[in-house]
C-alpha positions as CSV (number, residue, x, y, z in Angstrom):
1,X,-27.5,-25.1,-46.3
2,X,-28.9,-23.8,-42.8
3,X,-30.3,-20.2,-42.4
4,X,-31.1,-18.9,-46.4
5,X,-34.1,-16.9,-46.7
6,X,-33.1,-15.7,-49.9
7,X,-31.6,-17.1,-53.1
8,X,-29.8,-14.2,-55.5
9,X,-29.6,-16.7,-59.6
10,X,-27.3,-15.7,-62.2
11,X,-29.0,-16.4,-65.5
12,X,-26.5,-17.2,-68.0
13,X,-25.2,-21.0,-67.6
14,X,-27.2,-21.4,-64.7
15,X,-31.0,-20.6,-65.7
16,X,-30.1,-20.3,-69.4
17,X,-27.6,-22.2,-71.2
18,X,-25.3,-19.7,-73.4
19,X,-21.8,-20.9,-75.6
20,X,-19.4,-18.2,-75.9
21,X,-18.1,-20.0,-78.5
22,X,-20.5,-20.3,-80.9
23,X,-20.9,-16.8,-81.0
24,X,-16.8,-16.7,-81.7
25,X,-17.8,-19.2,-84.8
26,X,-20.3,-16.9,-86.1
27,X,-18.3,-13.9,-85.8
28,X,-16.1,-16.1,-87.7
29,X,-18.1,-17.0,-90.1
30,X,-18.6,-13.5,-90.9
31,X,-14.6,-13.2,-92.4
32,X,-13.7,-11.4,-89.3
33,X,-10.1,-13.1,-87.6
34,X,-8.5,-13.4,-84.4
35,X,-12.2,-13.1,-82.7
36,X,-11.1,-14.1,-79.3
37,X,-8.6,-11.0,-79.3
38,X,-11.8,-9.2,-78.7
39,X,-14.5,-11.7,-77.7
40,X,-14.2,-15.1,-74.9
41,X,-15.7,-15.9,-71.5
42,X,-12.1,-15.0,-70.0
43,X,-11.7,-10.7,-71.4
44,X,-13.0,-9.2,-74.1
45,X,-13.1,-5.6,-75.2
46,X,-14.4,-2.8,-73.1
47,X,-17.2,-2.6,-75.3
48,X,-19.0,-5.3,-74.5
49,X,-19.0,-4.1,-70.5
50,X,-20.1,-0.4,-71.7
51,X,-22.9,-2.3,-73.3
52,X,-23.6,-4.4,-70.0
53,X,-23.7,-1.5,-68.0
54,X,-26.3,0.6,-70.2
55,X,-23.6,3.1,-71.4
56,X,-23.9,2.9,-75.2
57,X,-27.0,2.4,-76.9
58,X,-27.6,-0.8,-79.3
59,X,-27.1,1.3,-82.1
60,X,-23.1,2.5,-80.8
61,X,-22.8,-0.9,-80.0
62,X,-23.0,-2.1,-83.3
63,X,-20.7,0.8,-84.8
64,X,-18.2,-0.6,-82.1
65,X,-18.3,-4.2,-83.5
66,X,-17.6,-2.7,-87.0
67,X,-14.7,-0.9,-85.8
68,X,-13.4,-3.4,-83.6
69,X,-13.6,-6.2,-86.6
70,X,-12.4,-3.7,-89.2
71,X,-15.7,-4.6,-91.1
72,X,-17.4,-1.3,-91.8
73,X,-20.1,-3.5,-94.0
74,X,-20.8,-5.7,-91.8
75,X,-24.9,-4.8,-91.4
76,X,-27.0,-4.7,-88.1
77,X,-28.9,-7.8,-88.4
78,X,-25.5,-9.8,-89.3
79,X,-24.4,-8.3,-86.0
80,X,-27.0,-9.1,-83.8
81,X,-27.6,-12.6,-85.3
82,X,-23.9,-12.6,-84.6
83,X,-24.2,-11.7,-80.7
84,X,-27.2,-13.7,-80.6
85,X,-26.3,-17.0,-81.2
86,X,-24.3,-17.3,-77.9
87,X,-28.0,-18.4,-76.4
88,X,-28.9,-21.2,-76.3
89,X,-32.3,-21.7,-74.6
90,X,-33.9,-23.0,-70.8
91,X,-34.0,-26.2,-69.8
92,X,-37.9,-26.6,-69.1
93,X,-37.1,-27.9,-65.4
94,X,-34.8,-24.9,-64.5
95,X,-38.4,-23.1,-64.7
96,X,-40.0,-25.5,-62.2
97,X,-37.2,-25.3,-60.0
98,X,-37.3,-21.4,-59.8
99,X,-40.8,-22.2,-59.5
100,X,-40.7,-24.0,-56.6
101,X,-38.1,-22.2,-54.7
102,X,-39.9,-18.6,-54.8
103,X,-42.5,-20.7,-52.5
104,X,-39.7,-20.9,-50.1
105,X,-37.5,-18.4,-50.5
106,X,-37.5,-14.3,-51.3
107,X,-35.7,-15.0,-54.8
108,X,-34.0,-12.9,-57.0
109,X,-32.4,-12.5,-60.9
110,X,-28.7,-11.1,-60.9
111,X,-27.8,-10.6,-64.3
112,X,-24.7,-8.9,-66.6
113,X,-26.9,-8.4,-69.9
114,X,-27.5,-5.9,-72.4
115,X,-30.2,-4.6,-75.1
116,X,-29.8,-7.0,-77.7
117,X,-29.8,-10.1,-75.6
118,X,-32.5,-8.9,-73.0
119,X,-34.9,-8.1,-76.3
120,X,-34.0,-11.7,-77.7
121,X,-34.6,-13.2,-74.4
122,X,-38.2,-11.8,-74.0
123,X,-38.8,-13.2,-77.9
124,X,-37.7,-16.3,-76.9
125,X,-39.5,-16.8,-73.9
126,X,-43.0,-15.7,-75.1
127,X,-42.2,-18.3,-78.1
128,X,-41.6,-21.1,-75.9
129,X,-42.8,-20.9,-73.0
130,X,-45.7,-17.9,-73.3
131,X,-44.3,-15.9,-70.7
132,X,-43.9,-12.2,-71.1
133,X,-40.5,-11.7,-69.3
134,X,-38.5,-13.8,-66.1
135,X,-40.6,-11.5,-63.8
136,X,-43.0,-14.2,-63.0
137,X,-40.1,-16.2,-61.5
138,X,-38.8,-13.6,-58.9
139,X,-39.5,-10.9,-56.1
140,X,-37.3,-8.7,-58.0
141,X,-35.1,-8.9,-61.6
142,X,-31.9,-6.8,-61.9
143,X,-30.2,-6.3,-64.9
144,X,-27.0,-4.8,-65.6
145,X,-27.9,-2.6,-68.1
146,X,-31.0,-1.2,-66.9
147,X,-29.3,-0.8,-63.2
148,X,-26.2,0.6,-65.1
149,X,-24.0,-1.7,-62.7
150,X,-22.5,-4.9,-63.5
151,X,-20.7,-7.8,-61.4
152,X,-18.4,-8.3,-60.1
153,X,-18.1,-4.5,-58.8
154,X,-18.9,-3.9,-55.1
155,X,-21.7,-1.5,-56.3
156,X,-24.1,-3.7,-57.8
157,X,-24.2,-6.1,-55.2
158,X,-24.6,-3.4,-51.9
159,X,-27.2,-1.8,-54.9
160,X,-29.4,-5.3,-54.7
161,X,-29.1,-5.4,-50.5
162,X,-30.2,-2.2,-50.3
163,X,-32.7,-1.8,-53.1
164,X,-34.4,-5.6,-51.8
165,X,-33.5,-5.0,-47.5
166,X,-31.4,-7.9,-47.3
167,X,-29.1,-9.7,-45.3
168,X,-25.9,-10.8,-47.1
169,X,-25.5,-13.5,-44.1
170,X,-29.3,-14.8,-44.8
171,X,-28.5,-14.8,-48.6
172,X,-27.6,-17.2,-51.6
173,X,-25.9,-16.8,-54.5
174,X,-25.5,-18.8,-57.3
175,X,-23.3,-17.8,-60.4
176,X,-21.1,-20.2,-62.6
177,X,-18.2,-16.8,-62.9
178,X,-15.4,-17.0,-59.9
179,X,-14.7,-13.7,-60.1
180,X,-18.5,-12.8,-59.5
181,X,-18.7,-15.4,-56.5
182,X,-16.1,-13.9,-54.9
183,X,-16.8,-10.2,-55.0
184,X,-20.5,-11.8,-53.6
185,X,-18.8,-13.9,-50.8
186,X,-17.0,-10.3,-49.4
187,X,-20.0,-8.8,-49.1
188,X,-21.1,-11.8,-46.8
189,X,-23.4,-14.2,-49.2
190,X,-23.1,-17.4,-48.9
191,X,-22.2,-18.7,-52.1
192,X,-22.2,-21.5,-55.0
193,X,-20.0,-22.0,-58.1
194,X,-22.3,-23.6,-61.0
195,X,-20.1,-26.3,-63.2
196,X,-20.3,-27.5,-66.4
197,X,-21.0,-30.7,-64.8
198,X,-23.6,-29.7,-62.1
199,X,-27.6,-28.2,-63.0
200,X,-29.5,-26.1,-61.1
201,X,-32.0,-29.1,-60.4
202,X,-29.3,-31.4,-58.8
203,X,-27.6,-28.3,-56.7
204,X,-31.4,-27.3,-55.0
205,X,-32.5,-31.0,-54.5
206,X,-28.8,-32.0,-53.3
207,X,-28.9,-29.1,-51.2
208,X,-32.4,-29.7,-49.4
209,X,-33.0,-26.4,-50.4
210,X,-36.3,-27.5,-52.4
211,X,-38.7,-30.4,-52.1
């Protein structure tokens, strides 16, 4: 890829792995049916988006799930070990790799995310790696609910051109959601649909776009 000077990551399924579905199967587990009426990859309730976007707290979140399942009892830590278990973890090398390509590149962290995830996240990387947050990897980290955007609206992707001075035409960005790729590609990035099949590692090396 000729002319990048800047590399915009998604983080879910392409810095972290996450499974929608075995967050379906713990919802599941919990006696609550008919969870992808409300919950998959594809559309879920308008919860879960408020929650992206920094509108409701973690606390009307919760009250949400309860109404939405029709499980009043349903207690807090059963809900967030619920919402949790859709992350999975970092691939060591996917560290390296970011690593690597801040030498080259201004790089940045795009991500739809909320509370309870975000607050896992940083958990989860001080255990394993011993890293206070993804800050160390990037110029700049934007998160949806802290921005109070959220892809694939227009807004939150002038908001990060703006906010960081850059040019769409000079940019990159990597996401493994369509519908957030193509919202990016409008506004002039040049852009990358990450597979179930592909890694981060074998697009940058395949790519010359790392050493």
């Amino acid at each position: 890829m000729q002319g990048i000077k800047n590399i915009i990551f998604d983080y879910g399924n392409v810095i972290f792995n996450i499974d929608f579905e075995k967050t379906q199967h713990s919802f599941t587990e919990l006696g609550i049916k008919n969870v992808e009426r409300f919950f998959a990859h594809s559309g879920h309730d308008p919860i879960f988006n408020e929650f992206e976007m920094g509108n409701i707290s973690s606390a009307e979140f919760r009250d949400g799930i309860r109404r939405i399942t029709e499980r009043p009892d349903l207690s807090d830590e059963q809900i967030d070990h619920a919402w949790n278990t859709l992350l999975i973890g970092v691939p060591p090398i996917n560290h390296e790799i970011l690593l690597k390509a801040k030498k080259k590149y201004r790089t940045f962290l795009l991500s739809n995310i909320n509370e309870i995830h975000l607050d896992y996240i940083l958990k989860y990387l001080k255990t394993e790696y011993n890293i206070n947050s993804n800050d160390v990897f990037f110029e700049k980290v934007y998160y949806s609910h802290l921005v109070r955007l959220r892809k694939p609206n227009r807004d939150i992707f002038e908001f990060v051109c703006k906010d960081s001075k850059l040019i769409p035409e000079e940019t990159l960005y990597i996401d493994d959601s369509p519908q957030h790729l193509q919202t990016g590609g409008e506004i002039g990035f040049k852009t990358y649909l990450m597979t179930k099949d592909d890694t981060l590692e074998k697009f940058m090396y395949r790519e010359g776009l790392i050493d």
